[in-house]
N, C-alpha and C positions, 0 to 999 in steps of 0.2 A: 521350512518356514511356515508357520502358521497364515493364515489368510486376516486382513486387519480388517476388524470390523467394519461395517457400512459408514457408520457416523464419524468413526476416525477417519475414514479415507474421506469422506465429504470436507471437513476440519483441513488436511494435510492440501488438498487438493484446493480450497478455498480461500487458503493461507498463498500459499504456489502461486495462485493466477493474483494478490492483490501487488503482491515480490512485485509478480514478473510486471503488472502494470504500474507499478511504483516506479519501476528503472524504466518503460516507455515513457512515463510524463517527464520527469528531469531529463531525458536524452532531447524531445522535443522543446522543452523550453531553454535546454542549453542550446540546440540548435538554432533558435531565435537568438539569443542573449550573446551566444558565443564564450570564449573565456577569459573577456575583459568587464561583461555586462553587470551591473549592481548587482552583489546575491551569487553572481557565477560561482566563485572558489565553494564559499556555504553549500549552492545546491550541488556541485561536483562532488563533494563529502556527504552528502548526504542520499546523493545517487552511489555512491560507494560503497554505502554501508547495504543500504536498498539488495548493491548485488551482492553481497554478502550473505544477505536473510534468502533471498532468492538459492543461489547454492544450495547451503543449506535442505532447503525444501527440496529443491531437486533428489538431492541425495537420499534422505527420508524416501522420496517416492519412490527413488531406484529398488530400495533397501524392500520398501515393503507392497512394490507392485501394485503403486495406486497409478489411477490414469492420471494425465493433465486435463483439464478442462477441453471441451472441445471448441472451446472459445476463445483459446489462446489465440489464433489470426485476429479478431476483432477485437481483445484486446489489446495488442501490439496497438494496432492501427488509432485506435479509440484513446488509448494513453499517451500516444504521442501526440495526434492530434491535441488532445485538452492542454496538454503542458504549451506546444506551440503559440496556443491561441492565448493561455492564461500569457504566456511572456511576451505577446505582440501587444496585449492590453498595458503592459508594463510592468516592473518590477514586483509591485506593491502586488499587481493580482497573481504574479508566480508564486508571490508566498500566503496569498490568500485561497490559492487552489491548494499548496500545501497543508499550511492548518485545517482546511475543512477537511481534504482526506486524510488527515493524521487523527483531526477530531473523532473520524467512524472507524476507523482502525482501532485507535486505542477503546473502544467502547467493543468493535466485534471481539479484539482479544482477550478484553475483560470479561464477556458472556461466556468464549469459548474457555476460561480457566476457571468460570464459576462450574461448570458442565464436566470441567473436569475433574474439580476438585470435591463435588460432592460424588463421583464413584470410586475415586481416589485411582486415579484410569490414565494410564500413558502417562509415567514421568517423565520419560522424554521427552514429550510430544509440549507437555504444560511447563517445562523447562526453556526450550526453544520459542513458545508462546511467551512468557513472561520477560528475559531475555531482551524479544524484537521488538515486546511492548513498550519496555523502557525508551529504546532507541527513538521508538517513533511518537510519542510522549516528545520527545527533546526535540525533535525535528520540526512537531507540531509550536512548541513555545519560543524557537529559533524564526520561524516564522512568525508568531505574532509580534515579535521583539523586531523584527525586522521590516512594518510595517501593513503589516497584513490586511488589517481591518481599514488601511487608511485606499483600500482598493477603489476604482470606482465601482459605486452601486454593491458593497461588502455584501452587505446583509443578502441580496437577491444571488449575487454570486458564488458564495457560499452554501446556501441554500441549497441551489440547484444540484454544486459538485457534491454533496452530504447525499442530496436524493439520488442522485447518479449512483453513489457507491454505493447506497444501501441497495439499489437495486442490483449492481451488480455483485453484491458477496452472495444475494440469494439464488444468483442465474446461476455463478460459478459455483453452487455447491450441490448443482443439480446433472448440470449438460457440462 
């Protein structure tokens, strides 16, 4: 087995930790909500799919011997907490912490298939990417269909959880 390039492994591994923090936030704000709470079934389906893409990655990394992030404790801890907090704030801001992180996902996985499509580099890899984009594209517009913006203080909440991830896709594609 050949060894994967640096920037693929950074991609694979960057991909991996948002999975694995997607499935901490719906686990902590179904822990809040429970499985009768506004949104609970939606976000159970939608954590579903989360462990699906997660797998997925996992496997990829088995296969091609990338590390996980070394920041997978603090994300566990970090993505459940926000999911918690956004579903104590109430309904409206669990799906407003969705669409803002579906917002910066579907933009990281669009740069990452621009990246990959002009060296025409890892079918796999921009297959799987494309794929999990749709998914969360749909999970993003299920949320704002579901309330989202009507959060309190949207704009500043939003906001925040967009900075949040932007700063974590660049932390997790480094450590």
């Amino acid at each position: 087995m050949s060894k994967t390039p640096d920037h693929i492994a950074r991609m694979i591994r960057v991909d991996q930790a948002g999975e694995f923090g997607a499935t901490r936030i719906y686990a902590g704000q179904l822990a809040v909500m429970g499985d009768r709470g506004p949104h609970s079934a939606e976000i159970a389906g939608m954590a579903e799919q989360e462990a699906g893409h997660r797998a997925k990655f996992d496997a990829l990394m088995a296969r091609r011997g990338v590390r996980p992030t070394a920041l997978q404790p603090f994300w566990d801890r970090a993505g459940f907490a926000l999911g918690a907090v956004t579903a104590l704030i109430g309904p409206e801001a669990a799906m407003a912490c969705t669409a803002a992180v579906e917002t910066e996902i579907d933009k990281h996985y669009s740069d990452q298939l621009d990246q990959l499509a002009e060296t025409n580099e890892d079918p796999e890899l921009a297959a799987m990417i494309e794929e999990f984009r749709e998914d969360e594209r749909e999970h993003r517009d299920a949320a704002l269909a579901a309330g989202a913006e009507r959060a309190p203080a949207y704009p500043v909440l939003s906001g925040l959880i967009r900075m949040g991830c932007r700063a974590a896709i660049r932390i997790s594609e480094r450590i």
